[in-house]
MIMI-11099 format. One record per residue (C-alpha): residue in three letters; x, z negated, y; residue number from 0. Coordinates in Angstrom, 2 decimals, decimal comma. Layout:
N
 residu    east      up   north num
    ala       X       Z       Y NUM
...
This chain:
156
 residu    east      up   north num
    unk  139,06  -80,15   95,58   0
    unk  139,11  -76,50   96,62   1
    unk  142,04  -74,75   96,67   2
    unk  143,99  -74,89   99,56   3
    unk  142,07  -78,15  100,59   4
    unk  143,75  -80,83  102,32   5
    unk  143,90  -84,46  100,25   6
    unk  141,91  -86,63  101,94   7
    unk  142,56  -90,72  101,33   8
    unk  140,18  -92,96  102,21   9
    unk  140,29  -96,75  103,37  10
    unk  138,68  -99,16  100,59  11
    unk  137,72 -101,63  103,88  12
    unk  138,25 -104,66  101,33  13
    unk  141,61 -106,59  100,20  14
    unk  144,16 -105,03   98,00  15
    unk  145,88 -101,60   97,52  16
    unk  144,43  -98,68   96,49  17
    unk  144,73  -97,68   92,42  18
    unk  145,50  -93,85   93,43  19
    unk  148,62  -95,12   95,74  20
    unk  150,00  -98,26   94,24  21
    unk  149,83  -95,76   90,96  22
    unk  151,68  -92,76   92,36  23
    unk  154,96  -92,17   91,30  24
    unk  156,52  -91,44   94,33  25
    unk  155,64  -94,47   96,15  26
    unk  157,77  -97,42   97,24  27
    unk  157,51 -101,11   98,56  28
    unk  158,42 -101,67  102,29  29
    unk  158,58 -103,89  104,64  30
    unk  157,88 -103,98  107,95  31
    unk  161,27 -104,58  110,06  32
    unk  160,78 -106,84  113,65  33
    unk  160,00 -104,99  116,35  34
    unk  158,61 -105,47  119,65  35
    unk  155,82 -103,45  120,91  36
    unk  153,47 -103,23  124,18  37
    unk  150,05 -104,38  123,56  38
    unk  146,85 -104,18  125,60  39
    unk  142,99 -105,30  124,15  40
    unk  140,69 -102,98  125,60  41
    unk  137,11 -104,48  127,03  42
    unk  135,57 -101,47  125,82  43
    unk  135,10  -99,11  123,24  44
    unk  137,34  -95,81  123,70  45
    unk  139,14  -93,22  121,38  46
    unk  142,70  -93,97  121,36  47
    unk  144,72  -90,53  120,88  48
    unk  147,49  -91,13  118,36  49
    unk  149,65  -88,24  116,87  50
    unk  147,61  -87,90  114,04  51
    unk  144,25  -87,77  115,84  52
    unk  141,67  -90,09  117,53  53
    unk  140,91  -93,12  116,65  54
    unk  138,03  -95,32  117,68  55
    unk  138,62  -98,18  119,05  56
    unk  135,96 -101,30  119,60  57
    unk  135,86 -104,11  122,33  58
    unk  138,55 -106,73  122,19  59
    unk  140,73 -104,19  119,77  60
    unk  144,04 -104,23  120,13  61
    unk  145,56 -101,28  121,87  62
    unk  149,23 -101,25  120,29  63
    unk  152,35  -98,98  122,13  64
    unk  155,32  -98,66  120,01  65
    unk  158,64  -98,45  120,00  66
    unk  159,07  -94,24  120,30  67
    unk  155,80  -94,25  122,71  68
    unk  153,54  -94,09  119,78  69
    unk  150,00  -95,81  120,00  70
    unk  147,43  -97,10  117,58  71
    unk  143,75  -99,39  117,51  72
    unk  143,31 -102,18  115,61  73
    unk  141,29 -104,54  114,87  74
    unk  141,83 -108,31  116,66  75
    unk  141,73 -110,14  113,01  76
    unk  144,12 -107,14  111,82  77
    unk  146,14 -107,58  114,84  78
    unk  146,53 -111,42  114,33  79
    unk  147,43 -111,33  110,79  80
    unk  150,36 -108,63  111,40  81
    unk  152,09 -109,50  115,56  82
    unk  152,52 -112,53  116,83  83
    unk  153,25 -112,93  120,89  84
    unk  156,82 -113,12  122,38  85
    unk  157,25 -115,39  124,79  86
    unk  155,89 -115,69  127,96  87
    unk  152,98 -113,80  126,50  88
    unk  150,11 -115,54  125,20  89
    unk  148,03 -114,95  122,37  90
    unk  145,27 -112,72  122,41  91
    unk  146,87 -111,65  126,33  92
    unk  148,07 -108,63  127,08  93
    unk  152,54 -108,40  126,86  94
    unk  155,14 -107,84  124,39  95
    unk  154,43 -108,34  120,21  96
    unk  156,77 -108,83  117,35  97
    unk  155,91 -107,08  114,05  98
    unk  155,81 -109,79  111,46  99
    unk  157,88 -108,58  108,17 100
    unk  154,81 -107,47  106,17 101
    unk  154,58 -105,46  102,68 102
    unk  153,26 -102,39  102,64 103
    unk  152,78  -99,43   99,29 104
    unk  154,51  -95,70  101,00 105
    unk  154,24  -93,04   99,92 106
    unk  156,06  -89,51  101,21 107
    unk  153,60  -86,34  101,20 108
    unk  154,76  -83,17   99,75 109
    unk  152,25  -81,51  102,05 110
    unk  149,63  -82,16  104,62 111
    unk  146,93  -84,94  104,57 112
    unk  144,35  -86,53  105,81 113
    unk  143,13  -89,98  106,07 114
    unk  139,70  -91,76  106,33 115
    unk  140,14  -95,38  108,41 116
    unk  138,09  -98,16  107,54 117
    unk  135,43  -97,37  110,78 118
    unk  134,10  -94,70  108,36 119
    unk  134,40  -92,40  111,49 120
    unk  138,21  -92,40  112,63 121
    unk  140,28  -89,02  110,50 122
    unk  143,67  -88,48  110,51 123
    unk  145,92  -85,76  109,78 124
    unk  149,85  -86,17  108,51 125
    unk  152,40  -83,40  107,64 126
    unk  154,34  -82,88  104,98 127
    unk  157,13  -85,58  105,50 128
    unk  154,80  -88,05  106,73 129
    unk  154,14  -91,50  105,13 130
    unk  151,13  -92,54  103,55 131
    unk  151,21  -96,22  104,01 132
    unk  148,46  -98,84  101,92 133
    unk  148,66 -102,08  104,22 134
    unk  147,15 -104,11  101,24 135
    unk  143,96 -105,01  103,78 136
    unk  141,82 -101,83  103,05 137
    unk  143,18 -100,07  105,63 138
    unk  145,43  -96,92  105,19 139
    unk  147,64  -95,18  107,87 140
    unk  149,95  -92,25  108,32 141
    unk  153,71  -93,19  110,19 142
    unk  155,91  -89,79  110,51 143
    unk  158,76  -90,12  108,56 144
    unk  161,23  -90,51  111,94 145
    unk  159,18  -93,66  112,57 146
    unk  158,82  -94,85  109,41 147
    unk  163,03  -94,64  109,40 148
    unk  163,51  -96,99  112,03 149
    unk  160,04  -99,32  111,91 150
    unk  160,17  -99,89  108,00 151
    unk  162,61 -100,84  105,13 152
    unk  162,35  -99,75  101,48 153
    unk  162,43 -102,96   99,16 154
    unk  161,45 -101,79   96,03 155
């Protein structure tokens, strides 16, 4: 890396965390707190503009608002395996979510950053005070350190 280059992390796509993040000193074991979010699955492709950048999102993604206005993509297996619907919303409908208490590996960046999602295509960018967060799937993310506050607990 040249100096004054930005890191950039890249999602492995396959199960498990990442050597170079479950390694790092600085990093610690969260989980996920409940919380409710908005959710819409678009029937289209479309870039979905998050605070760290675009993201590219497939048909039948999930389209995820939440709870400081934030949005994200994800995937509809992802999607499944991390929200489950609170009632009267139906699975796989549009409605209110509830974040199941998942594990993650965080770490906080010294400086700025950039990540590589698992579409190969998708690049975000996070500050210094940002969270680089290793959902254990092969997929990497960046929550700001505000969100990460209220949306995540420190277990370890």
């Amino acid at each position: 890396m040249s100096a004054g280059a930005v890191p950039l992390f890249r999602s492995g796509g396959t199960p498990g965390h990442l050597a170079e993040i479950s390694a790092n000193p600085r990093r610690v074991l969260a989980r996920k707190r409940a919380c409710e979010v908005q959710v819409e699955f678009t029937p289209v492709g479309c870039l979905v503009q998050t605070a760290e950048g675009p993201v590219h999102a497939r048909p039948g993604d999930a389209i995820v608002t939440g709870t400081a206005g934030e949005r994200w993509s994800m995937s509809p297996a992802r999607f499944a395996a991390v929200y489950r619907p609170v009632s009267p919303t139906l699975a796989g409908e549009p409605g209110t979510y509830v974040s199941l208490p998942n594990r993650v590996i965080a770490v906080p960046m010294p400086g700025a950053f950039e990540v590589l999602l698992v579409d190969g295509r998708s690049r975000l960018r996070g500050k210094r005070g940002d969270w680089l967060v290793d959902y254990g799937d092969g997929g990497l993310g960046i929550v700001s350190k505000a969100i990460f506050a209220t949306t995540y607990e420190i277990i370890g």
